[in-house]
N, C-alpha and C positions, 0 to 999 in steps of 0.2 A: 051407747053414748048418751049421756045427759041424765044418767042414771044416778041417784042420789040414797046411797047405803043408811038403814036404818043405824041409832044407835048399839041395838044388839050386834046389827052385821059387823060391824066396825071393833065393838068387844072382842067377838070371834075371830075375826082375823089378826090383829093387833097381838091376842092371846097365841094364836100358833104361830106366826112370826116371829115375836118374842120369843120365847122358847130355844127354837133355832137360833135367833140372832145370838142371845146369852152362852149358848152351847159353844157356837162358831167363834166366840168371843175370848172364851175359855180356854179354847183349843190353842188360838192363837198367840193367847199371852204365853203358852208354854213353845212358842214356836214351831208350834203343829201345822205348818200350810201345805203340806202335799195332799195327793185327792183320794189316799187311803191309808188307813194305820198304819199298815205294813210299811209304808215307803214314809211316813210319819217317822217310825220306829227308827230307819236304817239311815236315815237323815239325821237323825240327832246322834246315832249312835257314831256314824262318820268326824261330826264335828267333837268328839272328845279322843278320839284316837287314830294315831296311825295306820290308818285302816290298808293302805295299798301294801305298805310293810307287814301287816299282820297275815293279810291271807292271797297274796298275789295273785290279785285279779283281773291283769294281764296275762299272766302265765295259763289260767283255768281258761281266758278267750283265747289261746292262741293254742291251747292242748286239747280240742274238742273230742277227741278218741277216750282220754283221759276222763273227763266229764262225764261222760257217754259210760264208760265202764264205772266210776264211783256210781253213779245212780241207779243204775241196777242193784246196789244194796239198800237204798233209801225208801225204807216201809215205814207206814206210820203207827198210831197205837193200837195196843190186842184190843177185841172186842170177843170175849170169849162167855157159852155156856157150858157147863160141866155136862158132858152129855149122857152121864148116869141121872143128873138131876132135873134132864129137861122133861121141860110137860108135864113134871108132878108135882103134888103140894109140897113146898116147904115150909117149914115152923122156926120159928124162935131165932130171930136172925137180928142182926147188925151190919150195919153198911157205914164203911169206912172211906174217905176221899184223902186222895194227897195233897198239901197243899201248895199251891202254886207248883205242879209238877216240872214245867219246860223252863219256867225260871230258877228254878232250886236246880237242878239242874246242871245250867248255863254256870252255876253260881262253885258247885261241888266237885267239879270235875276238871282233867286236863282238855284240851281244844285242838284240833289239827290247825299248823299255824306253818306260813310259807309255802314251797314247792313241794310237791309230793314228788318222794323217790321211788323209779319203777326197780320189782323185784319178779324175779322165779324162784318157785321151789319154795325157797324158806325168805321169812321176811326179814331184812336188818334189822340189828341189835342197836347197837349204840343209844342214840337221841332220839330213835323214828320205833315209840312205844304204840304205836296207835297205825291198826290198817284196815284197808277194804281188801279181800281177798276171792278170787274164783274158786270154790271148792267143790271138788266133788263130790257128794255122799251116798252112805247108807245106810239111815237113822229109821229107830222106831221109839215111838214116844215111852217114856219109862211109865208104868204102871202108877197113879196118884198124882201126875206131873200135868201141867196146862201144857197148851199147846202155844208155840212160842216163836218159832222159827217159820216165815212166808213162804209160801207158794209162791215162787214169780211166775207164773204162768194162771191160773185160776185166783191168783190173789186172797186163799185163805188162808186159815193156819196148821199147820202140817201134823200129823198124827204118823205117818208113815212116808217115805219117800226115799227116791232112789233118780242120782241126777246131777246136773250144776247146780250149783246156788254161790249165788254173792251176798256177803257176808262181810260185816266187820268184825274183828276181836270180841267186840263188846257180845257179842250173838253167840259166835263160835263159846264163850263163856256160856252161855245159855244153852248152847246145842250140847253141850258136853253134859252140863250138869241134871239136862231134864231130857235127853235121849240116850238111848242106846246105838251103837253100830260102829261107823267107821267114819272119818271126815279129813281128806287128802288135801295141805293149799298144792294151789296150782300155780299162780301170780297174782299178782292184785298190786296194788302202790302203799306204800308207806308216810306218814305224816312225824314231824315232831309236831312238839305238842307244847302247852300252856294252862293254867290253872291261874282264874282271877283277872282276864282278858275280858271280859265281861261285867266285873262288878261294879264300872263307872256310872252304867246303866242302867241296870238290873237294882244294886241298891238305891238310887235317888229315885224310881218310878218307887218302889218297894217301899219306901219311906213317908213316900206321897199316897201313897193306897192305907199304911200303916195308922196315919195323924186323921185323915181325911173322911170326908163322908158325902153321900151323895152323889152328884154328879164327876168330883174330881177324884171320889174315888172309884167311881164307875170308870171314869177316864184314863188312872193310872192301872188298873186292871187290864183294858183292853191293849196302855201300852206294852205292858208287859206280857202277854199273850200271843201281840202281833209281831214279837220280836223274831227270831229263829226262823220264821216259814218263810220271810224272802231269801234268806242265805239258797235255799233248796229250789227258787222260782227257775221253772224249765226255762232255758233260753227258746226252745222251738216252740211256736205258738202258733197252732191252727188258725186259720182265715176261713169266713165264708162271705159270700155279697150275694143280695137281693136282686133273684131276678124272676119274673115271668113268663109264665109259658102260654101254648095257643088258645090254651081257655082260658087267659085270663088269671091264673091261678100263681099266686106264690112261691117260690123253691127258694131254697137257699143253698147256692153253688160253692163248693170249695175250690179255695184259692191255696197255691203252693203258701207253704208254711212260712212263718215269718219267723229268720232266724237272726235274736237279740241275743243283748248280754247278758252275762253267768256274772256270779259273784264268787260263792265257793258252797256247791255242794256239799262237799268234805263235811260244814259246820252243822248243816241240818239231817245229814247222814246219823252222827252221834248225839244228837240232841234226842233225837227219837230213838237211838238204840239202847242210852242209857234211861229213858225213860219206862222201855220197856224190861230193862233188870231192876229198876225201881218198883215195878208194880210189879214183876215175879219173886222177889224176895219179900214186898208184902205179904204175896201166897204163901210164901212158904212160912210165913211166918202167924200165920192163922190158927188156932184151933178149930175143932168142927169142923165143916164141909163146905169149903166155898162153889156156891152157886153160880157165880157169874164175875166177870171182872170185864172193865171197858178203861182203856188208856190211864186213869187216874182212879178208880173205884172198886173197891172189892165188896164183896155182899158176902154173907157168911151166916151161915145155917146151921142149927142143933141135931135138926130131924129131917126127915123126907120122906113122902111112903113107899114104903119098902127098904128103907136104911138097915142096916142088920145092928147100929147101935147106936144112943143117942149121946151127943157128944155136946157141951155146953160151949156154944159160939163166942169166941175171943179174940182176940189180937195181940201178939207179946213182940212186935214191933214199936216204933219211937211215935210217941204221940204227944200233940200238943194244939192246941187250936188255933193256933194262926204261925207258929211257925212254918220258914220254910224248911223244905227235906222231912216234912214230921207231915202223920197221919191224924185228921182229923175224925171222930165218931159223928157220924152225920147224923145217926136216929138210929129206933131199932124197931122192928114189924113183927106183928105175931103168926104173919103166912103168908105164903106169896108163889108167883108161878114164872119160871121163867121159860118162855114159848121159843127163841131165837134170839138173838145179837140184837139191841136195842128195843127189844120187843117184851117187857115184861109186867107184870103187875105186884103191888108187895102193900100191904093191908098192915096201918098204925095200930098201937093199943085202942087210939083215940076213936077208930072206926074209918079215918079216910083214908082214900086212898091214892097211893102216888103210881100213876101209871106211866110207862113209856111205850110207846105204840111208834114206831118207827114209819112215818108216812101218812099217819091218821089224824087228819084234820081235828082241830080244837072244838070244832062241835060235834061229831061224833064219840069225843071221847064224855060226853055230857050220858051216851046211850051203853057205857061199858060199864061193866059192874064185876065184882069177882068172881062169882060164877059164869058169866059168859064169856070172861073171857079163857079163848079156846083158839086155835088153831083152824082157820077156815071158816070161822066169824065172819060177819059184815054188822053195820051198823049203821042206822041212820045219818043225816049230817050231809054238809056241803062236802 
């Protein structure tokens, strides 16, 4: 109390004050006041359309069996390494990103829209082109093919398997075309569907990312990003509360689960399954050896050692650099190593290097280099 801030101090605060205040200001004039993008997003997207008519949001809170069974299809992006090409040098590569994936998308595609129809056996025809289905299988990955279709149980991606799986069309396309064996439906629910349900949104954020720069279009990015992932927000939400035990000591108890509202599954179900035939017909659309693929990105290599031939790394899918539905060439590297799923290293003409270290703090990676980096490494750093 009675403390009197130099002029520096006052600079300094004034400075990151500002900042924020301008930021929160920005937000605001675009009508942004909820206390996260995501509920940002689904607020504004409410106020342009018919939203209870679009996707009956009553129906999904009052059909919670229904819910419960769509989500059990609801897996998010591959994160895949070729596992002929893990742990060894690759050469002469290219790395390609999609752009705007989950909004191109949102943008390209029909939409499950209304009540979903329950079916056995085989699914309705007519109007209801689009389902989640229980399937049985007995798949083995075809030779040259990623892997593509979830584990729901271990939650990776499947090379062999024998089992249930939930599944939507969009997959069962995928399981067809990159495995072998046999895939039975069982039941699942049916959707009609819509194309263009989305672009009120999708283009004016688009628009604003497109003219813009800096902060508004860091801003129109993230609203477009945060769109799709609340449709999929679990209504059941874990509780814990803070209690203490005889020592003194901290725990944090669980409380029965807090069950909230659903919106519609259904939308973030296909958002992510056509995302994921988005980035497998980028593979397949590669020349040379792809090395690795993560939700939006494909990497792609000439050579590897031990390859039996060397293949000049391409792409003969749609590209362009800032459209959406179009693949961008992000760069290209003269070697590079990819250790596991987010984990890799890949060495410029220019000499630096761009590493992804999944869990490794930003000053340890000051202590990685391309030859150390190796599998069962450590490294300096906080």
């Amino acid at each position: 109390v009675g403390y009197e801030p130099t002029a520096e101090e006052l600079s300094y605060v004034t400075r990151d004050t500002e900042i924020v205040a301008r930021a929160l200001h920005a937000q605001y004039e675009q009508g942004l006041d909820k206390m996260t993008a995501p509920a940002c997003a689904m607020d504004a997207y409410k106020h342009m359309v018919d939203f209870e008519k679009l996707f009956c949001t009553k129906w999904w809170n009052t059909h919670r069996s229904a819910e419960r069974f769509c989500r059990m299809a609801y897996a998010g992006g591959i994160s895949w390494v070729n596992p002929d090409l893990q742990e060894r040098e690759c050469r002469h590569g290219l790395v390609y990103d999609y752009n705007s994936m989950y909004p191109s998308v949102m943008l390209m595609y029909p939409y499950p829209i209304g009540c979903p129809c329950r079916w056995y056996d085989t699914p309705p025809k007519n109007n209801y082109n689009l389902y989640v289905a229980r399937c049985r299988v007995d798949i083995l990955l075809k030779p040259g093919c990623p892997a593509c279709i979830r584990d729901p149980l271990h939650k990776n991606w499947i090379t062999a398997f024998e089992g249930e799986l939930y599944l939507t069309n969009i997959d069962i396309e995928l399981l067809q075309q990159n495995y072998t064996g046999e895939c039975e439906l069982l039941d699942g629910y049916a959707f009609r569907s819509e194309t263009g349900i989305f672009d009120c949104y999708i283009n004016h954020w688009a628009e604003i990312k497109r003219t813009s720069k800096g902060a508004m279009r860091a801003l129109a990015k993230l609203m477009l990003n945060s769109f799709y992932g609340k449709f999929g927000m679990n209504p059941v939400k874990g509780r814990k509360c803070p209690v203490w035990d005889d020592k003194n000591i901290l725990h944090y108890k669980l409380l029965p689960p807090d069950d909230g509202k659903c919106i519609s599954i259904a939308v973030a179900i296909f958002t992510t399954a056509y995302a994921r035939r988005e980035l497998i017909r980028g593979y397949h659309a590669c020349k040379g050896y792809v090395a690795y693929m993560d939700t939006d990105s494909l990497h792609i290599v000439s050579e590897f050692d031990g390859c039996p031939t060397k293949k000049a790394a391409s792409f003969g899918g749609k590209t362009h650099e800032t459209d959406f539905g179009a693949w961008k060439c992000e760069g290209r590297f003269v070697r590079a190593k990819y250790l596991r799923q987010k984990t890799y290293i890949e060495e410029k003409p220019s000499g630096a290097l761009n590493i992804a270290a999944c869990g490794c703090p930003a000053s340890s990676k000051n202590y990685i280099t391309y030859n150390n980096f190796k599998m069962g490494a450590s490294y300096k750093g906080k």
